[in-house]
C-alpha positions as CSV (number, residue, x, y, z in Angstrom):
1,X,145.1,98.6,98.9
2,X,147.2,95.4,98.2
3,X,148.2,93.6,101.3
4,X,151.2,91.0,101.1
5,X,151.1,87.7,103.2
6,X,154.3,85.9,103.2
7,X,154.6,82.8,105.2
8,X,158.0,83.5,107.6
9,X,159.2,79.4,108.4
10,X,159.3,78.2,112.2
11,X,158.3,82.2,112.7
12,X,154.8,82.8,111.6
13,X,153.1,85.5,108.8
14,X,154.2,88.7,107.7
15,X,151.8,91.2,106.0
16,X,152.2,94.4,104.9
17,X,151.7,97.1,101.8
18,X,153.3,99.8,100.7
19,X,151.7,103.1,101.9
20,X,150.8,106.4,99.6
21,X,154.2,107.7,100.5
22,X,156.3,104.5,99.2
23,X,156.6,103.4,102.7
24,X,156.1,99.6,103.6
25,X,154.2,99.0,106.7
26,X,153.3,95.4,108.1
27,X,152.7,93.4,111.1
28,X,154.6,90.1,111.7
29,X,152.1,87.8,113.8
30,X,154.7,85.0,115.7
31,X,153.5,81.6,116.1
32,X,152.9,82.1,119.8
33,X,150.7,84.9,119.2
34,X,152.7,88.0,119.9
35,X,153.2,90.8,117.3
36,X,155.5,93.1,115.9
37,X,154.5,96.4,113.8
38,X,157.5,96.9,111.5
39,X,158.7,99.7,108.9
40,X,160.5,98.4,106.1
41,X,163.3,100.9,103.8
42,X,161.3,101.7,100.9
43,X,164.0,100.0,98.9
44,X,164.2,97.2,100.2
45,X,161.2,95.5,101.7
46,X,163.7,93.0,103.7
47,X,165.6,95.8,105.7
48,X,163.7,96.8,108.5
49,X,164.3,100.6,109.7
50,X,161.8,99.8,112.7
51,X,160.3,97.1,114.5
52,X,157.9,97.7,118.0
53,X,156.9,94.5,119.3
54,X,153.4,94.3,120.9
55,X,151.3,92.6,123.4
56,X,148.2,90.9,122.2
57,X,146.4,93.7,124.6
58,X,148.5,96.4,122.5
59,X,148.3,95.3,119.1
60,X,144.0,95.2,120.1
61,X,144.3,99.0,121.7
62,X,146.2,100.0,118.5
63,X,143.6,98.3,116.2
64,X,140.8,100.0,117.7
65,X,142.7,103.2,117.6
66,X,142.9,102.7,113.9
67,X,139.8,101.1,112.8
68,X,136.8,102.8,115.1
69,X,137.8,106.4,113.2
70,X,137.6,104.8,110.4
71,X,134.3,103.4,110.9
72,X,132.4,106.4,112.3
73,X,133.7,108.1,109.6
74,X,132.1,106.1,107.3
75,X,128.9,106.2,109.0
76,X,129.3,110.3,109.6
77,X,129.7,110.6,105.8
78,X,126.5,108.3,105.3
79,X,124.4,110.6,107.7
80,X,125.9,113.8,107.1
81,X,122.6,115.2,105.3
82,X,120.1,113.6,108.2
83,X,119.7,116.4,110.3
84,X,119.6,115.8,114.2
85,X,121.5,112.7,113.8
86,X,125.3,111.8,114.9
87,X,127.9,109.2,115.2
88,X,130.0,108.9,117.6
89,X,132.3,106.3,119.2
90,X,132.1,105.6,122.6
91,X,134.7,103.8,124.5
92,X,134.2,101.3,127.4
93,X,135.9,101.6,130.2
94,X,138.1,98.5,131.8
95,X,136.1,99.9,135.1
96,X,132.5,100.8,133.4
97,X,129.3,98.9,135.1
98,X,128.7,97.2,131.4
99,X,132.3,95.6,131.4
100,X,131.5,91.7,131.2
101,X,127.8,92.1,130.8
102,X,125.2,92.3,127.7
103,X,124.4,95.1,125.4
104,X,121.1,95.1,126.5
105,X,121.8,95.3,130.0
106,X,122.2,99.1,129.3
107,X,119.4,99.5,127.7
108,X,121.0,102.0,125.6
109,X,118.8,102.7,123.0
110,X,115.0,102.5,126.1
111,X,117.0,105.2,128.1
112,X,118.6,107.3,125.6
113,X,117.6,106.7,122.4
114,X,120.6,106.0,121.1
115,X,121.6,102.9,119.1
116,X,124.6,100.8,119.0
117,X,125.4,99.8,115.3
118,X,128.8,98.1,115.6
119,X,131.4,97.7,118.5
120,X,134.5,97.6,117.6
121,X,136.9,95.0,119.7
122,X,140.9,94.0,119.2
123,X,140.0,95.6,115.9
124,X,137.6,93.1,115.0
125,X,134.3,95.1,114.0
126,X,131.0,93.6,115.3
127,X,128.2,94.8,113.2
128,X,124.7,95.1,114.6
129,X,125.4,93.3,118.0
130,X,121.9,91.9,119.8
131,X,121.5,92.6,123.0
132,X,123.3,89.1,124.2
133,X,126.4,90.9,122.9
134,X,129.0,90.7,125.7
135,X,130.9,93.8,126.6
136,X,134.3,93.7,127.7
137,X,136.7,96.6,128.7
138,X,138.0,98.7,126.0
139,X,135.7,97.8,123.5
140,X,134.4,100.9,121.5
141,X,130.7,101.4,120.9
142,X,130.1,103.0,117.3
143,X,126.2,104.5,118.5
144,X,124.0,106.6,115.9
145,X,121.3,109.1,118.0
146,X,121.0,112.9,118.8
147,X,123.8,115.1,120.5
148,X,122.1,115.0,123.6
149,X,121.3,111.3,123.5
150,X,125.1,110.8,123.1
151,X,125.9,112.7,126.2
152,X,123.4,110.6,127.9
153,X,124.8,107.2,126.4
154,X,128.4,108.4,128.0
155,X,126.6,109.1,131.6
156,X,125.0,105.4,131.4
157,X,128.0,103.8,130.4
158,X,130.3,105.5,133.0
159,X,127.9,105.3,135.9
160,X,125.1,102.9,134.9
């Protein structure tokens, strides 16, 4: 996939490609930090058909929501002939008892066998985090274990 950067003057960076079906999709990242996801017309990559200007907290949320899939699918396709074993994402909640503390503080993988092989925050992927990872609300945990260490991953995360 070819991704454009254009510098934009006294605005900031635009980048964007041109999707399977012709259509050009960027993002426009302002000098002060705020976004805007844009559509361009397929002829002309200068006429915008639509632009939805994002927080910083939204452009992360939509990130996630487009790069964690991604991700466990990957690893789902790498373990698909490994019996017994699953990927799964697992969202943190703004309100969960991990929010602000380490990895290892819920001793995920001690009381459920499950690991954590990447968390995926403001779409920036975190491979292998040690356990002095700090979680924060909203981040998404990409774990590998069994279906019912999974379940038990959710409880721990939710309740602690």
């Amino acid at each position: 996939m070819n991704v454009e950067v254009t510098p934009l003057p006294g605005i900031g960076t635009r980048q964007d490609f041109v999707s399977r079906s012709g259509r050009r999709i960027g993002v426009i990242t302002h000098r002060d930090g705020h976004v805007d996801l844009i559509v361009s017309k397929q002829e002309d990559p200068d006429a915008c058909v639509a632009s939805i200007p994002l927080s910083a907290e939204e452009s992360g949320a939509l990130a996630n929501l487009l790069g964690a899939p991604h991700l466990v699918a990957q690893l789902a396709e790498q373990h698909r002939e490994v019996t017994g074993v699953t990927t799964r994402q697992l969202p943190l909640a703004p309100g969960s008892p991990y929010a602000g503390r380490t990895l290892g503080d819920t001793a995920l993988r001690t009381r459920t066998a499950v690991s954590v092989v990447a968390v995926v925050r403001a779409g920036i992927v975190h491979p292998s985090p040690r356990p002095d990872f700090l979680l924060a609300g909203g981040d998404i945990l990409v774990t590998v274990g069994t279906a019912e260490g999974l379940t038990a991953a959710v409880d721990v995360l939710e309740r602690g």
